[in-house]
N, C-alpha and C positions, 0 to 999 in steps of 0.2 A: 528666306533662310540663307540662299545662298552670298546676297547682298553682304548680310551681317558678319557671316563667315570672312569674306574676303574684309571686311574693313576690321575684325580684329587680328586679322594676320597684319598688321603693322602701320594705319594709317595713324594712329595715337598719339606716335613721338611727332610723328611732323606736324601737326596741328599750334603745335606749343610757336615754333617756329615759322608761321605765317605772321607774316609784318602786315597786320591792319588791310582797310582796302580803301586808303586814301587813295583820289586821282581818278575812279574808275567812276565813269559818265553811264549815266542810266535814262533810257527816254524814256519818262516817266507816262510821255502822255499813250505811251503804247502800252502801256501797261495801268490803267483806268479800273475805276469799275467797273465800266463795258466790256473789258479783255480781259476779264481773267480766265477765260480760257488758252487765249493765248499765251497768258505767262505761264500758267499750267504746264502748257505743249514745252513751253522754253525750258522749263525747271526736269522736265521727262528727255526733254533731248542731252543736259547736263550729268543725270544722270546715268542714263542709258550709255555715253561716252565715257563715262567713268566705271561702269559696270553694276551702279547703285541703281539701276529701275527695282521697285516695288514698290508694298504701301508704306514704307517709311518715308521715302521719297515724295510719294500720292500727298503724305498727310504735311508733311515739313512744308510743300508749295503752297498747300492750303494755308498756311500761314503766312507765306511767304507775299501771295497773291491779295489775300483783304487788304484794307484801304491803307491801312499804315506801315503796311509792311512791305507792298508793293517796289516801293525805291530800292531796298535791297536786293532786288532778285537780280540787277545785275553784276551787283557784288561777288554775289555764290556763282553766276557762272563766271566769273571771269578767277574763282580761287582755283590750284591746283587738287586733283583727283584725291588726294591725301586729307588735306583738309577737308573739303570739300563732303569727304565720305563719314570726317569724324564731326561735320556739322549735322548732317542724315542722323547721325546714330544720336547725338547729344540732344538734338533742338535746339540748338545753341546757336545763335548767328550774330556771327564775329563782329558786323555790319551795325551794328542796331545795340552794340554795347553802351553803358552809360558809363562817360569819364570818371574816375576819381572814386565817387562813397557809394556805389554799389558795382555788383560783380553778379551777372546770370549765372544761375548752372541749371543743368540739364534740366528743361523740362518732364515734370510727370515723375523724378526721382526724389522721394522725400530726404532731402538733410539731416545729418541726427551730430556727426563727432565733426571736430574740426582741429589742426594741427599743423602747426609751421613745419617747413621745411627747409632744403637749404636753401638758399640765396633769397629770389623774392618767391619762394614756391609754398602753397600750403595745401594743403589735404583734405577734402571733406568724404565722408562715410555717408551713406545713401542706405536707409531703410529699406529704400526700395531696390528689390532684387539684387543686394550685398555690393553695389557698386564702392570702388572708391576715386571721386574726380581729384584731378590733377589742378591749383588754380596758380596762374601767373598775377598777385597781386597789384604787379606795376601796369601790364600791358590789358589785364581784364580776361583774358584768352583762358578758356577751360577744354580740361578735354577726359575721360575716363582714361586712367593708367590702369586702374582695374577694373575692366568690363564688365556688366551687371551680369548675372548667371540668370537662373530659373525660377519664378518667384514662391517658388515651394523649397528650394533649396538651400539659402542664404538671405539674411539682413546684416549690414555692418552698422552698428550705434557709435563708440567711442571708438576714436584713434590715437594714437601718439608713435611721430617720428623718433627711430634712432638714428644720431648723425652715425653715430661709432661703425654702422653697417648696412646703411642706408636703406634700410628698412622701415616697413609701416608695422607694428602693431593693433592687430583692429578687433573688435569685438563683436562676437556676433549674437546680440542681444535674444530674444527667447530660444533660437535654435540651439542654446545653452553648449556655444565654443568659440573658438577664437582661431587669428590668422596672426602668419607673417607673414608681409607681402616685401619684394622685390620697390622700393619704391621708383625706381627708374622703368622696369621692364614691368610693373603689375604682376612678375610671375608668384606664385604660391611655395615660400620657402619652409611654411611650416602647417600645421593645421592639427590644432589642440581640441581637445574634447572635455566639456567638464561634468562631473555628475550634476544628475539631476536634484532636488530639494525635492523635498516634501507636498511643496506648493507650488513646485512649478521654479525655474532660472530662468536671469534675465541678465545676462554678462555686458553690462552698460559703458565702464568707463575701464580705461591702463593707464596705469604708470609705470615706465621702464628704470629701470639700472641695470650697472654694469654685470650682475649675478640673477638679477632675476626681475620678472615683470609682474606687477599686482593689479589682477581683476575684480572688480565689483561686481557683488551680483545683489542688483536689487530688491529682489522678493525674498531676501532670507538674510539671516545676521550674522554673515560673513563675508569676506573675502578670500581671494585662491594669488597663492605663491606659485609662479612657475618659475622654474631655476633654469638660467640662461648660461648656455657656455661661453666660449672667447670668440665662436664664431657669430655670435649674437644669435642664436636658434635656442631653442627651447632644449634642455638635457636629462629633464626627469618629467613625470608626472605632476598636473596640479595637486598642489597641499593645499586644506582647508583650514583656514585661521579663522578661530571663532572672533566676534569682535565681543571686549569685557569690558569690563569698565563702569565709565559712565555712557556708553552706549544704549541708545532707548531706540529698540525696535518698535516700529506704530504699524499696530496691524491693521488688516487688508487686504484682502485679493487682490485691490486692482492700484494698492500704495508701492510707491517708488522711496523706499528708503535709503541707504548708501547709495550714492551716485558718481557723483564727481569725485577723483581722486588724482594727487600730485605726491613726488616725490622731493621730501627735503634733502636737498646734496650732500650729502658727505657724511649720514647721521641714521641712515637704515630704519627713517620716520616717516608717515606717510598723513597729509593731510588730505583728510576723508567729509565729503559732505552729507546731510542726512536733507533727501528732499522734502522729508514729511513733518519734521519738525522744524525744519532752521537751523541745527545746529552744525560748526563747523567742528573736528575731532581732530587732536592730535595722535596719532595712532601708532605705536610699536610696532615695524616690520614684521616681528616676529615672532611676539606671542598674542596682537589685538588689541593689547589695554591700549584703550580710548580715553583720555581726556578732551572733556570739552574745551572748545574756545572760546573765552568770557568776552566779556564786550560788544557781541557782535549774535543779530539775526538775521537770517536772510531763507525765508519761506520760500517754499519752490524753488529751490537751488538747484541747478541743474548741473555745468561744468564750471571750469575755474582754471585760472591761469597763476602761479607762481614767478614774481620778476621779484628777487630779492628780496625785500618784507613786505614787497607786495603783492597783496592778493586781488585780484580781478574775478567776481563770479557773477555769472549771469543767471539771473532767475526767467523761471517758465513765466505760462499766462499760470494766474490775470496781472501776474507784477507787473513782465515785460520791462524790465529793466537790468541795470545795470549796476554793481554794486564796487565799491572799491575799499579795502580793508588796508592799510598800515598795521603788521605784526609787531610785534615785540621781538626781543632776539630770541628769547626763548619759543616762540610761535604759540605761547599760552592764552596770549590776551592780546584783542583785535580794537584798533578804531575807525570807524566808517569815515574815509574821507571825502569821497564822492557817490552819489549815485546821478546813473546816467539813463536817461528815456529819453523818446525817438517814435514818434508814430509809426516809424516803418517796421518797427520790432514786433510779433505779434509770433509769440511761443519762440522766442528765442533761447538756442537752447547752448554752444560753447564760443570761447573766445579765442582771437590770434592776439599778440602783442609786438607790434612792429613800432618802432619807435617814440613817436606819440600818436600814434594810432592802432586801435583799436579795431579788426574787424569780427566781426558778431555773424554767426550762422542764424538765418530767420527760418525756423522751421516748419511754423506754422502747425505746431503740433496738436492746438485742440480743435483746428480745424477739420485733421486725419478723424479724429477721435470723435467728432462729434457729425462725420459723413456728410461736412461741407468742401469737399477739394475734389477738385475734377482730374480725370489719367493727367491731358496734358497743362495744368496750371503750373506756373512759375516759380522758383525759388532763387534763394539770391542770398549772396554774402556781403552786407552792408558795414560801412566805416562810419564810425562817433572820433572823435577827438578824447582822447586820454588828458583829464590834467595832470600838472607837472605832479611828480611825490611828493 
């Protein structure tokens, strides 16, 4: 406890700012099958200097020390205490990154929202115990800006950055509320509460503007306006918009209906996804009336990215894919121009859009679901190649 303590008193930011661990020589053959007690002792003496002995340290070596992992271990001691202590806490090791189309994050925290940020930074939402990591897109390097809490506490699902006040928006799916987070410091600038349904909320996905931010809440057939002042924080109570239209609620206890949602610039229109039927909606900020959008199906739609008429949304399992729509000006009617699959996708669930590329959260969602993922198994943000528009 007291390990954990001291590394979120501020090891976080500097983590971002470890340059790689080219050049650092490791004897590998002292470090064998036959020695893993010895790397053990090495990886306790690292930490014990740095003030990080416990079992998070105990269990990080244990990975550290089996057969393929071994080479690293002189990597981490040779990182500075900051690093070093936001490697302990993540499972993450900087050492053993893979270049280029994929990105680790923290072991044992399941991924759910995902969100650009500025420069080359994006944001991923961890189901498990409401973390949100920090990811350096170019150099691979992650780190938790928002530390996971208590896992009775918090889950975060969907996020989206505001540049305007460099804030995170994030949702906190069944715990039925939502955050603003400090996107720099992780602190908690806001913390929303939304009534309960009938059947149960599930606050899954935001979209931001300048006056206000709109939640999804998937097990009921609406959406929640919360009104944003100039400081970018939240300045009233969530309002409940029923969704009309041609909105088709598909019932279910266990159906994910409205999920993904983006906001149209400059036109107070919100394009909403329906996971359980396919259909995409063009939706009035402000009273719900939903039109659908013709042209286009996309089963198990999960999140969705807007780059000018284009739409990018990624469907769950069993699609596992990737979808690409061309709008119309009016955002009525859609034409598929791409779809993209990728063995490595497997419940992928939202999208970044970085110039022609693509990177994809792999969530592994019916894995959770179906009590095949283990505390510490892997998760990872993988890159596809965008075609041109």
């Amino acid at each position: 406890m007291k390990a954990i303590a001291r590394i979120r008193q501020g090891v976080f930011v500097a983590f971002l700012f470890v340059v790689g661990c080219a050049g650092t020589k490791t004897d590998e053959a002292a470090i064998d099958m036959d020695a893993r007690a010895s790397c053990a002792a090495r990886a306790a003496v690292k930490g014990t200097a740095c003030g990080l002995a416990g079992p998070m340290v105990t269990s990080s070596a244990a990975n550290w020390c089996a057969v393929d992992d071994a080479k690293t271990l002189g990597c981490f001691e040779n990182l500075g205490c900051g690093a070093a202590g936001s490697v302990v806490l993540t499972g993450r090791d900087p050492c053993r990154s893979e270049s280029g189309d994929r990105i680790d994050l923290p072991k044992g925290f399941q991924p759910e929202g995902f969100t650009k940020g500025p420069g080359n930074l994006a944001y991923v939402g961890t189901l498990t115990r409401g973390a949100v990591v920090r990811v350096d897109l170019v150099t691979g390097l992650a780190d938790f800006v928002v530390p996971p809490g208590a896992k009775t506490e918090r889950a975060i699902a969907g996020v989206t950055y505001d540049a305007g006040h460099d804030a995170i928006f994030a949702c906190g799916a069944w715990f039925a509320d939502g955050f603003v987070f400090d996107a720099t410091t992780g602190a908690t600038r806001a913390h929303i509460d939304f009534p309960r349904g009938p059947k149960g909320t599930l606050i899954n996905a935001v979209a931001v503007e300048a006056d206000a931010a709109y939640f999804t809440d998937s097990v009921n057939p609406w959406f929640y306006r919360v009104p944003v002042g100039v400081d970018g924080l939240p300045s009233g109570a969530p309002v409940r918009v029923p969704l009309v239209g041609d909105f088709v609620m598909v019932p279910g206890l266990e159906v994910a209906n409205s999920n993904g949602i983006v906001a149209i610039p400059g036109i107070h229109r919100l394009l909403v996804l329906n996971s359980a039927n396919g259909v995409i909606y063009n939706v009035d900020a402000a009273t719900g009336e939903a039109k659908a959008v013709t042209g286009v199906s996309v089963p198990q739609a999960d999140g969705l990215q807007l780059d000018a008429q284009r739409l990018v949304i990624v469907q769950n399992a069993p699609e596992n894919r990737v979808t690409v729509v061309r709008l119309d000006t009016t955002m009525s009617h859609g034409t598929v121009t791409a779809t993209l699959t990728d063995p490595r996708l497997s419940s992928p669930t939202n999208p970044v859009i970085v110039g022609d590329a693509l990177w994809i959260v792999d969530s592994r969602l019916a894995d959770i679901f179906h009590g095949n993922a283990q505390p510490n198994d892997r998760f990872d943000v993988v890159r596809l190649r965008l075609p041109a528009d």
